[in-house]
C-alpha positions as CSV (number, residue, x, y, z in Angstrom):
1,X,-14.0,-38.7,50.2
2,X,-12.9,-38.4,46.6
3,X,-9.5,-37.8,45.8
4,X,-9.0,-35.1,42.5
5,X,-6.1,-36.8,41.7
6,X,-7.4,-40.6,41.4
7,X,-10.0,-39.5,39.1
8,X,-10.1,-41.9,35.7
9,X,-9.9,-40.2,32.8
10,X,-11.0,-41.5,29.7
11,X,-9.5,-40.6,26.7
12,X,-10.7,-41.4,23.5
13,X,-8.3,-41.3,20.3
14,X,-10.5,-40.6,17.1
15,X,-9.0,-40.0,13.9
16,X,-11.0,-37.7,11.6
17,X,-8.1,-37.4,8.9
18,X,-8.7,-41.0,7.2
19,X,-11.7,-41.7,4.8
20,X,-12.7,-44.7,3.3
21,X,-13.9,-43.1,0.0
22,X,-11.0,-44.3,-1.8
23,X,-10.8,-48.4,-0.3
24,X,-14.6,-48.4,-1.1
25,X,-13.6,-47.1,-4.7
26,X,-10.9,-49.9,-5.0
27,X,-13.3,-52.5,-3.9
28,X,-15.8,-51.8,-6.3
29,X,-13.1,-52.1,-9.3
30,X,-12.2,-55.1,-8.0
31,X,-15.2,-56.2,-7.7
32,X,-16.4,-55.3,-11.4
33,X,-13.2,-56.8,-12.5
34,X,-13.5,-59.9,-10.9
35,X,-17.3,-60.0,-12.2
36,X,-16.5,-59.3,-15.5
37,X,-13.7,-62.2,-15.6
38,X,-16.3,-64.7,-14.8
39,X,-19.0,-63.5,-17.0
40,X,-16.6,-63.3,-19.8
41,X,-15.1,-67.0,-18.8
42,X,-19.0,-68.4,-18.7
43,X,-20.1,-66.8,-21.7
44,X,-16.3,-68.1,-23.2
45,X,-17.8,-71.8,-22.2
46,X,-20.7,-71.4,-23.8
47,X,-19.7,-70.9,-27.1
48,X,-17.5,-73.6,-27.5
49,X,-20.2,-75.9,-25.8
């Protein structure tokens, strides 16, 4: 016979207060600044080739 009291509850911890908007924004700069370093390095290299 079940007991009520032996019962496992599951509880499940979700936090709706943190977005992502804002470490997908700094990724993207980083990445466009990172991009831009290199093209500006390569196109650096090829005019003093």
């Amino acid at each position: 016979m079940a007991q009520p009291g032996l019962q496992k509850k599951n509880i499940v911890k979700t936090e709706d207060n943190s977005t992502l908007k804002g470490t997908l924004a700094s990724v993207f700069l980083l990445g466009f600044f990172l991009i831009a370093t290199w093209v500006g390095v390569y196109f650096l290299f090829l005019d003093r080739f």
